[in-house]
C-alpha positions in Angstrom: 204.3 228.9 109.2 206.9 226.1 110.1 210.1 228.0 112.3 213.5 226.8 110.2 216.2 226.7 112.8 218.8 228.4 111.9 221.5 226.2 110.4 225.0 227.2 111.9 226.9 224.1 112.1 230.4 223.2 109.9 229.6 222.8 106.6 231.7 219.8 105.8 233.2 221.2 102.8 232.0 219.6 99.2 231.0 215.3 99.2 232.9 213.0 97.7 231.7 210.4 95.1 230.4 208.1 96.5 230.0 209.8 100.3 226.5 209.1 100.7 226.1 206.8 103.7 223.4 207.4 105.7 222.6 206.5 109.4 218.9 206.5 110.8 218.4 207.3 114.7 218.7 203.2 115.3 222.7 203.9 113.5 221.5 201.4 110.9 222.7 202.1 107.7 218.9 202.6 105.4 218.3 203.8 102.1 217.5 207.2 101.4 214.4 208.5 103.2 212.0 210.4 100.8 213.3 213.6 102.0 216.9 212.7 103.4 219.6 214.0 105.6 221.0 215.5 102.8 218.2 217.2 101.1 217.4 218.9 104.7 221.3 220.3 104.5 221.1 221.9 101.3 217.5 223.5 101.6 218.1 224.6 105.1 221.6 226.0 104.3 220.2 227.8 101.4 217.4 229.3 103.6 219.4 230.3 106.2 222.5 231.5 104.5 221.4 231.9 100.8 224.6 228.9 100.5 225.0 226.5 97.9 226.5 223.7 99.7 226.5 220.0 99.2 226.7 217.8 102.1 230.4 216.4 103.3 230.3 213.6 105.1 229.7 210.0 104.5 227.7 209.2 107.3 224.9 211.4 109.2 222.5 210.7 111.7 219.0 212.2 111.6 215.7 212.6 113.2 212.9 211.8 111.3 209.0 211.6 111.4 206.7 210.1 108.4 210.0 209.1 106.1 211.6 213.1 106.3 214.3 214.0 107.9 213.6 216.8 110.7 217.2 217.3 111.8 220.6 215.7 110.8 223.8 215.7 111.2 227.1 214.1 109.6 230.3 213.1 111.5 233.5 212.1 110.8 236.4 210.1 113.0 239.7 212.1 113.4 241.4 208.7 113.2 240.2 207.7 109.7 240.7 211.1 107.9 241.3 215.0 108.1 239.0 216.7 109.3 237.7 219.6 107.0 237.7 222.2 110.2 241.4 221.4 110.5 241.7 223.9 107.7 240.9 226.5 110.3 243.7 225.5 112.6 246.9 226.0 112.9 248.2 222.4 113.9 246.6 219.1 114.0 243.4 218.9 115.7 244.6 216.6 118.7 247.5 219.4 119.3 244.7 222.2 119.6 243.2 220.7 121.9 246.0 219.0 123.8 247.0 223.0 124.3 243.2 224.3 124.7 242.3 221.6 128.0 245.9 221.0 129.2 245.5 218.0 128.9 247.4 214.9 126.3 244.3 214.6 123.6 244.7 211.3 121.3 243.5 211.8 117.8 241.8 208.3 117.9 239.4 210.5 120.9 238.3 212.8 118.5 234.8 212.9 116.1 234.2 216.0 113.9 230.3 216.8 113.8 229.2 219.0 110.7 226.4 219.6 108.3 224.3 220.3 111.2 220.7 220.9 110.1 216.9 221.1 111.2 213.7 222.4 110.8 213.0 223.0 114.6 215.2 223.5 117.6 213.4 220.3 119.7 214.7 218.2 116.8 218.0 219.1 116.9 218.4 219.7 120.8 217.2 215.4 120.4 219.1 214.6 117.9 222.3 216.3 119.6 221.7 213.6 122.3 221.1 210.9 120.4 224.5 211.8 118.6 226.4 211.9 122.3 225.1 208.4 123.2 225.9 207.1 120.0 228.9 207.8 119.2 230.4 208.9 122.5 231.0 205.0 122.7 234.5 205.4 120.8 235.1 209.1 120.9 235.7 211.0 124.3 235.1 214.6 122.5 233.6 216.3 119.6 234.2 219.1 117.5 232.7 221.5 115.3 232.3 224.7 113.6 229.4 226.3 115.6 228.0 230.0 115.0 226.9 232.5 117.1 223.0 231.4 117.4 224.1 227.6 118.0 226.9 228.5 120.6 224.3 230.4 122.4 221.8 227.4 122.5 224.8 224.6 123.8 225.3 227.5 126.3 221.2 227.3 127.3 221.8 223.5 127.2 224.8 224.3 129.7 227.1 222.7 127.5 230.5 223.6 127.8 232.5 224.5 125.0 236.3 225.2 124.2 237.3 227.6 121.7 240.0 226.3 119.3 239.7 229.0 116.5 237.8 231.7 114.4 236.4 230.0 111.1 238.1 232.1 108.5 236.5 232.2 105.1 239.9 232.7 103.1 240.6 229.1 104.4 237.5 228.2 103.0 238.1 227.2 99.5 235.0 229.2 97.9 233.6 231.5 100.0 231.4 232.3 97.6 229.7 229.3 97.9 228.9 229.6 101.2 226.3 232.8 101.2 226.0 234.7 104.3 227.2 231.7 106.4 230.4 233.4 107.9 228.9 236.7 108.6 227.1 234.2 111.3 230.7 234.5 113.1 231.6 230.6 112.6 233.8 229.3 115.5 235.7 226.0 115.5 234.5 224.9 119.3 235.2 221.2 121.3 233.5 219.4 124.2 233.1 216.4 126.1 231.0 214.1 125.0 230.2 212.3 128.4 229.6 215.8 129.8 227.4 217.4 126.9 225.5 214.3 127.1 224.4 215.0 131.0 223.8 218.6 130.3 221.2 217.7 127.0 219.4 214.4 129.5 218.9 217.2 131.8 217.6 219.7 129.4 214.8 217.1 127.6 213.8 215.4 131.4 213.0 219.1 132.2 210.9 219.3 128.9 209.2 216.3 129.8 208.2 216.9 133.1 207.2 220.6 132.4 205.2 219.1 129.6 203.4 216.5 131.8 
């Protein structure tokens, strides 16, 4: 039987018309795959969380294999919108995390990663370093709304993460629509791309050579 991996990443909130941009692993925009990024979101959300979600982001990046998507992900630049987790927060993103590292954040630094979805953990553990060289050209760190089972695998990956904030569910919108998905204790977390990067090279040239 084919192992789902639990989806726990932010759910992006509901699409907008016309928000459906997709990105292969090459980051050249294709047509829809037979079984597409956003396909894999709503059937793994709905095993996982029994959630009725549709996907939130204009543009994702996915692995795939024989024209269906094993893993995606969609992402969204701080600078060119609100981010949907800043509903969690208190103040602007950039201020959370200016306070969280001590540090002045810009808000043109920032990329929010949601939708994060895949039918095995190797997929997404690839895809999560694909997504760091990729778009860790203009961005210097990421956020997202991770729950407990994918903050425990950054933290096998040795990637560190800063917590900005619980994901409450009355900030939510509709609950509802979201199944079991916050009893998986959401958390709105940030790291360094450049840093998270290393740590997943390191995990995957481990894999390799163990494999060999």
């Amino acid at each position: 039987m084919r192992q789902g991996f639990p989806v726990a990443g932010e759910h992006g909130g509901l699409g907008k018309p016309g928000q459906r941009g997709v990105i292969s692993s090459n980051i050249e925009e294709t047509r829809m795959s037979q079984t597409s990024p956003i396909d894999l979101v709503r059937r793994r959300f709905m095993e996982a969380h029994g959630a009725n979600v549709q996907a939130g982001y204009g543009a994702f990046l996915q692995v795939s294999h024989q024209n269906a998507a094993h893993a995606a992900l969609g992402y969204r630049r701080a600078c060119e919108e609100t981010l949907f987790l800043e509903r969690y927060l208190d103040c602007p993103v950039e201020h959370c995390l200016s306070l969280a590292l001590q540090r002045t954040v810009e808000r043109t630094s920032v990329i929010e990663i949601g939708n994060l979805a895949a039918d095995d953990a190797f997929a997404m553990v690839a895809l999560w370093g694909m997504a760091a060289n990729d778009l860790g050209a203009n961005c210097e760190i990421a956020v997202a709304t991770l729950t407990a089972p994918l903050r425990r695998m950054f933290e096998r990956l040795g990637v560190t993460l800063h917590v900005l904030a619980k994901a409450d569910p009355k900030r939510a919108g509709d609950p509802r629509a979201w199944g079991s998905y916050y009893a998986s204790d959401p958390m709105v977390c940030a790291g360094f791309i450049a840093l998270g990067q290393t740590a997943i090279s390191a995990f995957l040239a481990r894999r390799r050579k163990v494999a060999a």
